[in-house]
N, C-alpha and C positions, 0 to 999 in steps of 0.2 A: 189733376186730382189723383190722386195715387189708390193703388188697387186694395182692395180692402182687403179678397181673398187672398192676394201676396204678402199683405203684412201678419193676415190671420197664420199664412200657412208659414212664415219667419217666426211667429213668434212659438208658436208648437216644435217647429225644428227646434228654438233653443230653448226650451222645457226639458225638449229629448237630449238634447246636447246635454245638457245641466244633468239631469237623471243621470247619463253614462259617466260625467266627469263624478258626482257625488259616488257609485257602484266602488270608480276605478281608487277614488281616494278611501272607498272603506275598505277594500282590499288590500292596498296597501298599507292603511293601517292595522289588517288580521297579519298579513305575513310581514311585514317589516318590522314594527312594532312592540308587535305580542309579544318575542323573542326578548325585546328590551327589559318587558315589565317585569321577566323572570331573572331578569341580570344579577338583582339583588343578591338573587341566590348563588351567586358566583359558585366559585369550587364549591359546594358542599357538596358533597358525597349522599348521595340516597341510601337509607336506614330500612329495617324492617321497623314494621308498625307505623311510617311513614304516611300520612292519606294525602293522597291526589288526585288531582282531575284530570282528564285531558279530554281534549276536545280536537276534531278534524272540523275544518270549514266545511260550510255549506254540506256538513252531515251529522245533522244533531241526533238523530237515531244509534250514532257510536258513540258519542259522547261517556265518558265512564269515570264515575267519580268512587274511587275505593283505597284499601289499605293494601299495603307493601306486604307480604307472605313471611310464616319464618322461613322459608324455600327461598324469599329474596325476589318473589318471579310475582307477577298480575297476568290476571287474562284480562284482555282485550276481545271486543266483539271481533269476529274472524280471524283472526292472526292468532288467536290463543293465546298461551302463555309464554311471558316476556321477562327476560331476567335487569332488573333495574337495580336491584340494590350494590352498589361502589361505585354504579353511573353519577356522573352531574345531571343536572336539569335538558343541561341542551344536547349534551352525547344520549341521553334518554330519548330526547324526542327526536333526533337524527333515526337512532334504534327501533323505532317504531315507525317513520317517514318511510324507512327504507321498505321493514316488511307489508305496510298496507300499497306501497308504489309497486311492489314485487308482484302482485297478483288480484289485486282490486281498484285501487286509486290510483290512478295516472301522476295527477296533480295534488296528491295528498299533503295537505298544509296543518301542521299539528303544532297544539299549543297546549304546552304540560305543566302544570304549575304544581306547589305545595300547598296543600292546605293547613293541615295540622303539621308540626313536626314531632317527631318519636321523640316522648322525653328522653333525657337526659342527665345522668347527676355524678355527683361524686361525695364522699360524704367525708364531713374537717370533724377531728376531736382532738380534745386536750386542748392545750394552753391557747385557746382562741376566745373570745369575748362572746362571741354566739356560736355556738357548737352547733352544727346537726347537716343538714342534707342541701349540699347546692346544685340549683339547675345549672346548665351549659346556655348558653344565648340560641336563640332559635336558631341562627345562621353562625356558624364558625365553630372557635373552639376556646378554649378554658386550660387557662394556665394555672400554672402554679400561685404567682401572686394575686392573680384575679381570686383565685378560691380563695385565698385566704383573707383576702380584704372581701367580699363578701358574707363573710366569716365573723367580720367586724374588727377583723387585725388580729396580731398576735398582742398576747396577755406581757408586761415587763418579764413574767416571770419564763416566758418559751427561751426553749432551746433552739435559736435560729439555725444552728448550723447541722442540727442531725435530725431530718424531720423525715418521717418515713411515711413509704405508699407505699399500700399494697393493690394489688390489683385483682380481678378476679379472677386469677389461676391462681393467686396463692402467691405469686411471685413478690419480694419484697426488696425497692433498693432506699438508699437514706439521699436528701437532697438536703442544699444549702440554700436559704433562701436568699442568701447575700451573692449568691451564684448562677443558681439553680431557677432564680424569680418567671425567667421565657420559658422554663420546660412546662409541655402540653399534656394534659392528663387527658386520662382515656375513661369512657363510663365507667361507673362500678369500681375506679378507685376510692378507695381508703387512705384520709391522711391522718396520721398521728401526729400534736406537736406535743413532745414531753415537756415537761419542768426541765431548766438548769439546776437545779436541787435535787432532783430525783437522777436526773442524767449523771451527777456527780455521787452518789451518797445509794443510789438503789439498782434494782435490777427489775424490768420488769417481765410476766409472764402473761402469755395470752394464746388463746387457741383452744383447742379441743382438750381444757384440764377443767377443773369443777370451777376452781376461782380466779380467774384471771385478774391480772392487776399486779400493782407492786410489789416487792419485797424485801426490805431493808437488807441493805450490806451490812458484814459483818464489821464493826469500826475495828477490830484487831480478828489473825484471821483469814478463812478463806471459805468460798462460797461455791460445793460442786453441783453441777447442772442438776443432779435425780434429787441434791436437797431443797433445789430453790424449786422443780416441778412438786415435792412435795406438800410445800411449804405453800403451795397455791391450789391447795387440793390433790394432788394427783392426777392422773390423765384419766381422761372418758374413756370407754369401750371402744370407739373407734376412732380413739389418737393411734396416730402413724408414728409409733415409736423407732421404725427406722429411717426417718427423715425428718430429723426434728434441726431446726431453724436458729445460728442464734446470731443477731444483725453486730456487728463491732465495731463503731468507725467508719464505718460507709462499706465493710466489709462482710459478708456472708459465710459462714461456718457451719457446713452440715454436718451433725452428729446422728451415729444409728446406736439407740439405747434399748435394742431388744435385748433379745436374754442371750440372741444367738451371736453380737458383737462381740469381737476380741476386745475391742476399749470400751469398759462399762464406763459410766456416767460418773462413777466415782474419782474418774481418772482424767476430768474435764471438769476444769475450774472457772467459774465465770471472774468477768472484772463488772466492777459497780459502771453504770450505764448501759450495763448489755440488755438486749431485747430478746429474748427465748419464745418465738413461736413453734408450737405444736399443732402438728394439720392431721386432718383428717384423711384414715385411711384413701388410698385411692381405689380404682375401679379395678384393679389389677388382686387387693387382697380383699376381695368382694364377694359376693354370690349369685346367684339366680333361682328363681324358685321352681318348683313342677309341682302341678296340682293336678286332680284328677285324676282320669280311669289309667294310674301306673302305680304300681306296687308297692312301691314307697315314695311317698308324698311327701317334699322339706324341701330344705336350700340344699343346693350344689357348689359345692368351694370354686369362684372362678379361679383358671388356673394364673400363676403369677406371670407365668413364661407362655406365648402363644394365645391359638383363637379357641374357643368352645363352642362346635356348632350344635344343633339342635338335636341330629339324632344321640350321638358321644352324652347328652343333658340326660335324656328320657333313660337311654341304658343308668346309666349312674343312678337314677331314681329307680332302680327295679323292673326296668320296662315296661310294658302295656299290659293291661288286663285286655280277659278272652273280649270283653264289649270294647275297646277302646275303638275311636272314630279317629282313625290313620289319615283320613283323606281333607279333613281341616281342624287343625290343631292351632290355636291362637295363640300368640306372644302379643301379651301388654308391656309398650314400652314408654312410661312417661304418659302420655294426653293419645300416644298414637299405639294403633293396633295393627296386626297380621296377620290373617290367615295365612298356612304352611301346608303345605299337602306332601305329606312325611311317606307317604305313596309316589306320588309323583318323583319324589326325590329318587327314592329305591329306583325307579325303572329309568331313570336317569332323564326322566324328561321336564325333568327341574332343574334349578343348581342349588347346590347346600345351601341353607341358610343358617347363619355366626348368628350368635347370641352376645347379647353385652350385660356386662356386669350391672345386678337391679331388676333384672327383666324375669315376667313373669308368665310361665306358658303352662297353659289348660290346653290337657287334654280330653275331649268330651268323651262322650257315649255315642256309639252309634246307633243311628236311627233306622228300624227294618223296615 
């Protein structure tokens, strides 16, 4: 007759047996696995405005679901802040292995995923069937051809072979799309396709002038750059008349039409299909404002050559009134602010603080 408490006590043994083996296969499935699930994400590079999760085993207390910084960096419970952005997924979560193993977790097992991805786009005009703003695929990248067949193709009437990006510096080169279809755009390009009729027969103007757009070539004749900026309005106030843009051919031709060039505009002939962009001044013929307790309150010309720091600003504004508050003086720059202690500076237990063209610094009153 067989022992009842030895079969009782076998079969609890493999209960427990079965519990360790179920533990050892879900841990294996957190660190073996996990790593898989984010594969998808292959090379993508991590973006600001990115949101992710990540997670440490068997510590859901760290657990941390947030967005990518414009700094590029996330905090992390204890380890602080982490610089992710141009990481992939898995050199990310190596990056974060390494600092919670450094000083907290021995065995630190991290699982980093995306949640959202930071949009994306680039935006198609002209001779395309549906003009306007294309997203990038969540994962990868966006070519030339993909834009434009998203786009809904080119119209019979495009000019396949001179289709211009710009990108957001400004920069502009002409691509072929009978060539050119693999090349990878980057956000915040701009694609123009022109007309084959306008390419042949017009010029066009765009940028920082009142009317951007076309302008009929002369059919006998000749067509110079200051008459076809006119002819499109004129330039804004803060067109950069000395670096003004005109595309040829897949070619770039920079023209300076201030007052102070030896080669006026009169002396630069365009050819029918040229593209004439006009950009906006840069941060260089720019300003900065000073407000407050200093004598004379306005813009400051930033200088064209060199840096302008903050005390060289306040003199050029008249300097301090008798109340002015020297010991925190604020510079508004864009969404972010500084307090400056123009005190601190003087007795040299600062270091200067540069100003950038745009920026705007109050000086208060002091408080007795």
């Amino acid at each position: 007759m067989p022992d009842s408490t030895l079969s009782t006590l076998s079969f609890a043994d493999r209960q427990t047996d079965m519990t360790k083996l179920q533990l050892y296969l879900l841990a294996f499935l957190i660190n073996f696995l996990a790593p898989l699930a984010t594969a998808s994400e292959g090379d993508y590079l991590l973006r600001r405005d990115d949101q992710i999760k990540m997670q440490v085993y068997q510590e859901e207390e760290l657990t941390t679901t947030t967005s990518i910084g414009k700094s590029g960096n996330v905090s992390f419970p204890l380890i602080g802040s982490v610089k992710l952005e141009g990481l992939t997924v898995q050199n990310a979560e190596s990056t974060i292995q390494k600092l919670y193993k450094k000083d907290y977790i021995i065995n630190a097992q991290i699982n980093l995923s995306v949640i959202n991805y930071a949009e994306r786009w680039v935006v198609v005009a002209g001779e395309v069937k549906t003009p306007g703003t294309i997203k990038f695929p969540k994962e990868g990248e966006l070519d030339l051809q993909s834009a434009i067949a998203q786009a809904g193709g080119l119209d019979d009437s495009a000019d396949r072979e001179h289709i211009l990006v710009r990108d957001v510096a400004g920069e502009i080169k002409t691509l072929n799309i009978l060539t050119d279809e693999a090349t990878v755009l980057k956000h915040g390009d701009s694609l123009v396709i022109r007309s084959k009729s306008l390419s042949s027969s017009m010029v066009t103007v765009v940028g920082n002038i009142n009317k951007p757009g076309a302008i009929d070539y002369p059919r006998e004749g000749k067509l110079n750059i200051l008459t076809a900026i006119a002819l499109a309005g004129d330039f804004k106030p803060r067109a950069n008349r000395e670096y003004v843009v005109v595309t040829r051919q897949g070619k770039q031709i920079h023209i300076n039409l201030s007052s102070n060039s030896s080669t006026t505009g009169k002396q630069f002939y365009l050819q029918a299909g040229d593209f004439v962009i006009v950009r906006e001044l840069t941060l260089t013929n720019s300003t900065v404002t000073i407000a407050g307790n200093v004598n004379t309150s306005g813009t400051v010309d930033f200088p064209k050559a060199g840096n302008l720091d903050i005390v060289t600003a306040i003199a050029l504004a008249g300097g301090y009134t008798r109340i002015a508050n020297k010991k925190e003086v604020t510079v508004l720059r864009g969404r972010n602010q500084y307090t400056v202690s123009i005190k601190g500076i003087e007795a040299g237990e600062m270091q200067m603080f540069f100003l950038r063209a745009g920026d705007i610094v109050l000086v208060k009153e002091s408080r007795f």
